[in-house]
C-alpha positions as CSV (number, residue, x, y, z in Angstrom):
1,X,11.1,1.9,-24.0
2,X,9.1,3.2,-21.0
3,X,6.9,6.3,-20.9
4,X,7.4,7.9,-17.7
5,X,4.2,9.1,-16.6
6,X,3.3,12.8,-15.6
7,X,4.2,13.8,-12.1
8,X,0.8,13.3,-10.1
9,X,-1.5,16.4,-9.1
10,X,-1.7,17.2,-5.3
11,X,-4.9,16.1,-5.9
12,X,-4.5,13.1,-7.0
13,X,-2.1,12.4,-4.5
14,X,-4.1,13.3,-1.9
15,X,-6.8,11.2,-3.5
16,X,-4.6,8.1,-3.7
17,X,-3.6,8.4,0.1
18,X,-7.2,8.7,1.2
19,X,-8.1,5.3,-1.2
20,X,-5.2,3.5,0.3
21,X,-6.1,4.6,3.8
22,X,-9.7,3.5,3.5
23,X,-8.8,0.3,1.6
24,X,-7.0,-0.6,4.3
25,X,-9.9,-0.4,6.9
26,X,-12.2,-1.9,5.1
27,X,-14.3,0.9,4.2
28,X,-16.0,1.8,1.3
29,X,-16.7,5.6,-0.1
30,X,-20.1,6.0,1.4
31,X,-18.8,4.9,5.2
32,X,-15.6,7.1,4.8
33,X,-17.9,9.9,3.3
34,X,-20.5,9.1,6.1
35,X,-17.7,9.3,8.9
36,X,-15.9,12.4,7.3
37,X,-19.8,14.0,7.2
38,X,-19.2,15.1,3.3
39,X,-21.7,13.7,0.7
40,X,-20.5,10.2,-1.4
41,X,-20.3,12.2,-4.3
42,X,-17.1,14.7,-2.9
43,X,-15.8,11.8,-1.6
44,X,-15.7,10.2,-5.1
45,X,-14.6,13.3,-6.6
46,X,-11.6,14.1,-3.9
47,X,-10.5,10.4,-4.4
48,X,-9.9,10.3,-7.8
49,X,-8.5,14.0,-7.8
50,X,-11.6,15.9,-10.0
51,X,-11.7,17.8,-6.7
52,X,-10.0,20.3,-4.6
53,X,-11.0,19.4,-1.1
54,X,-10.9,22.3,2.3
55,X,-8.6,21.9,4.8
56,X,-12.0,21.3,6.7
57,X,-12.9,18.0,4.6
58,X,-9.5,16.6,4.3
59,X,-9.4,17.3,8.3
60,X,-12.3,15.1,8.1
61,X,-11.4,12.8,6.3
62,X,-8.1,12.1,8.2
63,X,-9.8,12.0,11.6
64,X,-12.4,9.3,9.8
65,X,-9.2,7.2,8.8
66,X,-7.5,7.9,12.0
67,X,-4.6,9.1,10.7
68,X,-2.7,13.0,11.5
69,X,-4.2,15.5,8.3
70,X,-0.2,16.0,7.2
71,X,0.3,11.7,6.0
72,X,-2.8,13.4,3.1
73,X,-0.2,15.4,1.7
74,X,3.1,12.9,2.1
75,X,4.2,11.4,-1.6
76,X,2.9,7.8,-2.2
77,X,6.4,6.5,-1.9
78,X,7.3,8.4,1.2
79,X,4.2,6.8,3.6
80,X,6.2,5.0,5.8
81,X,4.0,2.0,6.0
82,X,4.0,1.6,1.8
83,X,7.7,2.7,1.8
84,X,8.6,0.1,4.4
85,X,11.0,1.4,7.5
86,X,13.3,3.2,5.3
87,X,10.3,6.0,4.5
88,X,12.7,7.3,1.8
89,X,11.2,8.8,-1.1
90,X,11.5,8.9,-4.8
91,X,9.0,10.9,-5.6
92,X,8.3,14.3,-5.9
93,X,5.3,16.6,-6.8
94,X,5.9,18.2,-10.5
């Protein structure tokens, strides 16, 4: 039997979309932090969800990754890209 794991935080969410995001250019945390002008350590901290980020970072952020601030908050499952065309979701914020 499987153990359903608890819903993700916004945070963590958030976090997960900015690691994908960034994966997928190529960039590591200290060229995403340097872009998004926010020190290594918040950017460490916001990725892995131990961190509430501003509006003002995570606009930041999503102008470093070239991508509109409102994909930051989408579910995993609901990116269109990760979803595939279909951009249906399963997922939902507990």
């Amino acid at each position: 039997m499987f153990r359903r794991s608890p819903p993700l935080t916004l945070e963590e969410s958030i976090g997960l979309q900015i690691r994908r995001r960034r994966r997928r250019l190529g960039l590591n945390q200290c060229e995403l932090a340097r872009k998004s002008s926010i020190s290594t350590s918040a950017m460490s901290k916001i990725e892995n969800g131990r961190m509430s980020a501003t509006i003002g970072s995570l606009k930041s952020v999503a102008e470093a990754l070239d991508v509109p601030i409102n994909l930051l908050f989408m579910p995993l499952s609901a990116d269109p890209v990760a979803a595939g065309s279909s951009g249906q979701s399963s997922t939902r914020f507990g």
